[in-house]
Structure formats: structure tokens, C-alpha cells
DRENZAMAR-511315 format. One line per field, with one value per residue (C-alpha): residue in three letters; x, y, z; residue number from 1. Coordinates in steps of 0.5 Angstrom, whole numbers, plus 500, padded with zeros to 3 digits. Example, Ala and Ser with C-alpha at 12.3 -4.5 7.8 and 13.67 -1.06 7.14 Angstrom:
<nodes>
res <- [ALA,SER]
u <- [525,527]
v <- [491,498]
w <- [516,514]
n <- [1,2]
</nodes>
This chain:
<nodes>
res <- [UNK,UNK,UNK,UNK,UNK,UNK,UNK,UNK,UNK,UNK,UNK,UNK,UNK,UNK,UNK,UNK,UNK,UNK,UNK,UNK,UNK,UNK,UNK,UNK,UNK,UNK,UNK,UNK,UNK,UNK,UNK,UNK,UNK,UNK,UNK,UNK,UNK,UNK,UNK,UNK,UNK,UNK,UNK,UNK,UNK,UNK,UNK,UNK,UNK,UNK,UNK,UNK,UNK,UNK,UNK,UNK,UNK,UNK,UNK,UNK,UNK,UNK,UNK,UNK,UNK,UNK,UNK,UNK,UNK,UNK,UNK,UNK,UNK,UNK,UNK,UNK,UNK,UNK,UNK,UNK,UNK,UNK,UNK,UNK,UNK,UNK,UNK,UNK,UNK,UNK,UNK,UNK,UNK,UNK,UNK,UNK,UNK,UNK,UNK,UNK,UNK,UNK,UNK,UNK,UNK,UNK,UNK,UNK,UNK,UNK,UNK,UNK,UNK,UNK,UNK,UNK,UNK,UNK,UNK,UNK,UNK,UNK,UNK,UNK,UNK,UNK,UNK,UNK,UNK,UNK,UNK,UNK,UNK,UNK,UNK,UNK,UNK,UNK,UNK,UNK,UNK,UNK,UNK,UNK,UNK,UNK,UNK,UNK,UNK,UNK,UNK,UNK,UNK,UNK,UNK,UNK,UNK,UNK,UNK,UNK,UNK,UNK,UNK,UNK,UNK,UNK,UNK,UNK,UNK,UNK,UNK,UNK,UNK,UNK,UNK,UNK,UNK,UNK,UNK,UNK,UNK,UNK,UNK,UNK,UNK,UNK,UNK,UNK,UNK,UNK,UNK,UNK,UNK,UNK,UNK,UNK,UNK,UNK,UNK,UNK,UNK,UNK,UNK,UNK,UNK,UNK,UNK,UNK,UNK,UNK,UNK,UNK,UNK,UNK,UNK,UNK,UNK,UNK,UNK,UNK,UNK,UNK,UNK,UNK,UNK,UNK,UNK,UNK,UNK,UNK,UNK,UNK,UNK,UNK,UNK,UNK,UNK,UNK,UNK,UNK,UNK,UNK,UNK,UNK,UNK,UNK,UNK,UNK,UNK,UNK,UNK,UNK,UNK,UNK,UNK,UNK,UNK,UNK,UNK,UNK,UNK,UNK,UNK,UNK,UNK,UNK,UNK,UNK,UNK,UNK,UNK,UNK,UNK,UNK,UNK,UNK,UNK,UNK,UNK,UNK,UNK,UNK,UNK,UNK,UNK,UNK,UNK,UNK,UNK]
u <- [500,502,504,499,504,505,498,498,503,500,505,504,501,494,489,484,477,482,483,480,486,492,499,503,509,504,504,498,496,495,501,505,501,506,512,513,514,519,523,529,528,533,533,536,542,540,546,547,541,541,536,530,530,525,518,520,513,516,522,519,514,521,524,517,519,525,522,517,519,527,529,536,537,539,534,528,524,524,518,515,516,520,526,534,535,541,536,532,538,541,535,534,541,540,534,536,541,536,533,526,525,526,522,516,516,516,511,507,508,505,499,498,500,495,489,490,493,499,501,508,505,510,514,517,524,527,532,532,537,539,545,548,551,556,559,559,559,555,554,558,559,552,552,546,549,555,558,556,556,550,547,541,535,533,526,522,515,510,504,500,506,508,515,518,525,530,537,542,548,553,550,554,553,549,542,543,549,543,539,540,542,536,531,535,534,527,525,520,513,509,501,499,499,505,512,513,514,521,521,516,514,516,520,520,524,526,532,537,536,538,543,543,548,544,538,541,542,535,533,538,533,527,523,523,525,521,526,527,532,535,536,528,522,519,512,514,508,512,509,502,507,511,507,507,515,514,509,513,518,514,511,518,520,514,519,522,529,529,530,536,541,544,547,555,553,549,546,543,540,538,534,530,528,527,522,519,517,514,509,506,505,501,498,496,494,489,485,482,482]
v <- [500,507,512,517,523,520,521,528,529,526,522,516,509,510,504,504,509,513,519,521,523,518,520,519,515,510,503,502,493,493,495,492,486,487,488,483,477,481,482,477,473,474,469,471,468,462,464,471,473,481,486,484,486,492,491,491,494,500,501,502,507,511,510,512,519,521,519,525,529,530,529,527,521,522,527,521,523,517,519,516,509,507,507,510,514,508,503,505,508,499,497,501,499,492,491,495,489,484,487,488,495,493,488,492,496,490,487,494,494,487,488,495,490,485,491,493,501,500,502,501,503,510,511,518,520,527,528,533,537,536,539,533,537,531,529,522,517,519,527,531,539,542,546,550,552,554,548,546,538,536,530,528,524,520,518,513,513,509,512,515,517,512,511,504,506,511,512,517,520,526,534,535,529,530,527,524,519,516,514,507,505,508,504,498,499,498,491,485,487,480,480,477,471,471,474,480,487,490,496,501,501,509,513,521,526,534,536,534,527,530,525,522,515,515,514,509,506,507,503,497,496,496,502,507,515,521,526,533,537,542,548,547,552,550,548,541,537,533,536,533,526,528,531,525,524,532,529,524,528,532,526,525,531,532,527,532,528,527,535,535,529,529,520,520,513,512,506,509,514,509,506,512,513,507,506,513,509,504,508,512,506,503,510,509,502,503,507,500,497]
w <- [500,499,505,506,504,497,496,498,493,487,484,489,487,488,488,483,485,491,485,478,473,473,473,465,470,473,469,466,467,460,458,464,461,455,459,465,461,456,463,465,471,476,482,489,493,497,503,503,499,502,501,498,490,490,485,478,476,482,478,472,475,477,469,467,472,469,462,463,468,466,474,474,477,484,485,484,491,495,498,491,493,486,490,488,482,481,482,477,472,473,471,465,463,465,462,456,455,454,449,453,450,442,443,447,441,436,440,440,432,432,434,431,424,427,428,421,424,420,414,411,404,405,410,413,416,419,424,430,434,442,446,449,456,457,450,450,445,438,439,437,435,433,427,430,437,436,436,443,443,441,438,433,434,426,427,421,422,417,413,420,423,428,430,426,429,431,431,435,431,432,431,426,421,415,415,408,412,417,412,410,418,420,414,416,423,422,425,422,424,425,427,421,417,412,411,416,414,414,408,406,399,398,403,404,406,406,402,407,405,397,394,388,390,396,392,388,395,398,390,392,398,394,397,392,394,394,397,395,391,392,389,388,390,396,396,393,396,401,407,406,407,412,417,421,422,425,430,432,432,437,441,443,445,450,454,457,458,451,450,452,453,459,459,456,454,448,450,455,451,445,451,453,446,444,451,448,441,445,449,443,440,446,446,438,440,445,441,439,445]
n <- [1,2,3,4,5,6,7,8,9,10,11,12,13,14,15,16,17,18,19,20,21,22,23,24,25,26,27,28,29,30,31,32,33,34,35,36,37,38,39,40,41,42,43,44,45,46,47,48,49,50,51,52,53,54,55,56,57,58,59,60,61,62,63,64,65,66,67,68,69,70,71,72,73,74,75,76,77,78,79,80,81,82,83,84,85,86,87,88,89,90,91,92,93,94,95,96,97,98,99,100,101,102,103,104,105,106,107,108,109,110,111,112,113,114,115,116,117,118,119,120,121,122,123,124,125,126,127,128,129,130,131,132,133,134,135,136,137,138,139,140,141,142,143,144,145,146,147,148,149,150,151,152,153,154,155,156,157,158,159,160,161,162,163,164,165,166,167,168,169,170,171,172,173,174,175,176,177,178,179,180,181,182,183,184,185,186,187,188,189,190,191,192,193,194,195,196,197,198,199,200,201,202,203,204,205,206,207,208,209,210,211,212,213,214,215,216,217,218,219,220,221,222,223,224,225,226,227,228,229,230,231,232,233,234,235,236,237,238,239,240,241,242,243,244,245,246,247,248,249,250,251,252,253,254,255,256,257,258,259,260,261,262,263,264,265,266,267,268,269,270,271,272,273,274,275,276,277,278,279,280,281,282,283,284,285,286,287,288,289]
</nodes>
């Protein structure tokens, strides 16, 4: 049970019926429903077992936390119950390794697939900029801030703008370099009978991804490119296709401690943006719940 004072905050564990509005960190049952038999299981020490490993689902509300709010991790309140800032920081790492954020997203992918709300038909690509405060792997200087240390966030969304996969690269390479990783980062979507889908039919992109032998590239892969040229009067018509990759962009970064990457480690990073995917398609997909 949670304490009174965590209540009174708000930002607690309240059963069912105790308030109205539920807090965005707190793991709903269908998707801890998902997420619980993905987790590795970890058994304890039979002599000297030591302190009793604090409840996963606890620990996930408290990654939910920093995800949201931008908290760093030792600033976690205790008082929430979710447990230390380095708790939630090791689990987020360890489960990370395993592999249980990329195959949530798979899974969510799936079913969306399975309820007929995913569209590979087209697909979309962009990249945003973010200060890296603490340098690290795959950042780099920013040509947009002075050349301050900044990275990137390459994002490929399909026909309604959900997030098929992600990539981080440094802020001062070109979008066009990201362009085969990031098709190629997209994983297999199952949820029906029959071969999964892995490539869109048609992928668009601004001018940044304006480059003849990468098209030649994209082709190689079957998919064919819609990229505008540079040099060319605005108002191609792109946008009427590229809204949704914008939009993901911006879901992303309602996560605020996807605004500013603070990890050195791009592991670390990879997994908050790769958990951040997988919550907007749980969003999409309870739509037809």
C-alpha cells in the first residue's frame, strides 16, 4: 500500500477509485500485461540473498518518471516508492541489454499490424537536433548551436506516423549518412499470417536526404525514394506526407528528458527513445482496445 504522504503529492500508487486522473508514469495493466513477460527473470542468492530486489513494476513507474519529467536520476524522491534514482538507472540499463525495450516495440508494432493500423504502403524520415550536455558516444559539435556538443534523433515513421524505428548520430553529420541505418533499423512486423513486413514501398524526405547515390541505395533495398531536390522552389508537396514523421518527432520530445540528452552512453539514450516509441504506439493502440 502506499503511504499517505505519497497521496498527498499525487505522484504515488493509488489503487483504482482512490482519485480520478492517472499520473502518465504510472504502468497501466495492459501494458505491464506486455511488458512483464519480456523482463528476465533474476533469481535470488540461496546464503546470503541481501536486501529483498525491489518490485519490477515499481522500478518501471520510477524510468516512467525520469522519462517524463527530465528528473535526474538522483533527484528521484524517495518518497514515490520506485526506489533510488541508481535502482532505476541499472534496470533501465540491464533490461536494455536484454533486449525488452526493442521487443516491446516489436510486439506493439505487431499488434498494431494485427488490428489493420499499420500502413508500410509510405513511409517517412527526419531527424532533430538536441544538446548533449556531457559529450559521449555518438554526439558530436552541433552546427545549429555554436558548435556546442549536440546529437541527433533519426526517426522513420509509416503512413500515420507511427514510430517504425529510431537512431542517434552525432549533431554535426548530414541526414543523408543516416538514411540506409535508419531503413535498415526497422525490425520484422508480424501480426499477420504470412512473411512479416521489414520495407516500406515508398519513403520521403526533405532536402537534407538530397543525394543521387544514396537513391540509388534506397532503390537497391526496393523501396522507392521521394526525396526533394535541392535547389527546387519550395511547396513540393511533401509535407501532405511528411506531417507524421513532424509529429513523432514532437511526441518524442513531449518526453522531456528526450529534449536534452544528459546520458554520455548511447546505450543508455537508445533505450529512453526506443521505450519513448513503444509508449506512443501503446497510446495509438489503445485507440482500438
Amino acid at each position: 500500500m502506499c503511504q499517505s504522504s505519497l497521496m498527498l503529492l499525487g505522484w504515488g500508487c493509488e489503487t483504482a477509485g482512490t482519485r480520478t486522473a492517472r499520473r502518465p508514469w504510472e504502468v497501466e495493466d495492459g501494458l505491464w500485461g506486455r511488458i512483464e513477460p519480456l523482463l528476465p527473470v533474476v533469481g535470488r542468492k540461496f546464503r546470503h540473498p541481501g536486501r529483498k530486489r525491489l518490485e519490477e513494476r515499481r522500478v518501471l513507474c520510477g524510468i516512467l518518471f525520469v522519462l517524463y519529467t527530465g528528473i535526474p536520476w538522483r533527484f528521484l524522491p524517495q518518497e514515490l516508492g520506485f526506489g533510488s534514482g541508481m535502482t532505476c538507472w541499472r534496470r533501465l540499463r540491464d533490461w536494455n541489454d536484454a533486449g525488452v525495450w526493442q521487443r516491446l516495440h516489436e510486439l506493439l508494432l505487431a499488434e498494431l499490424r494485427a488490428a489493420g493500423m499499420l500502413d508500410l504502403s509510405r513511409a517517412s524520415v527526419d531527424s532533430s537536433h538536441l544538446r548533449a550536455m556531457k559529450g559521449g558516444a555518438k554526439t558530436g559539435p552541433s552546427p545549429v548551436d555554436r558548435g556546442k556538443s549536440g546529437g541527433k534523433h533519426h526517426v522513420i515513421v509509416e503512413a500515420h506516423g507511427i514510430p517504425l524505428a529510431t537512431t542517434l548520430a552525432g549533431g554535426g553529420r548530414d541526414d543523408v549518412t543516416q538514411l540506409i541505418p535508419l531503413l535498415e533499423a526497422v525490425p520484422p512486423i508480424r501480426g499477420k499470417r504470412g512473411q512479416p513486413l521489414r520495407r516500406p514501398e515508398r519513403v520521403y524526405a526533405d532536402r537534407g536526404y538530397d543525394h543521387d547515390e544514396y537513391r540509388d541505395q534506397v532503390r537497391a533495398l526496393q523501396i522507392t525514394p521521394v526525396i526533394a531536390r535541392r535547389g527546387t522552389e519550395h511547396g513540393s508537396g511533401l509535407g501532405v506526407y511528411r506531417w507524421g514523421v513532424e509529429g513523432a518527432v514532437a511526441l518524442l520530445h513531449w518526453f522531456r528528458r528526450l529534449r536534452i540528452r544528459w546520458e554520455r552512453r548511447d546505450d543508455i539514450h537508445q533505450a529512453f527513445v526506443t521505450l519513448g516509441c513503444a509508449i506512443i504506439c501503446w497510446r495509438r493502440l489503445k485507440t482500438s482496445l
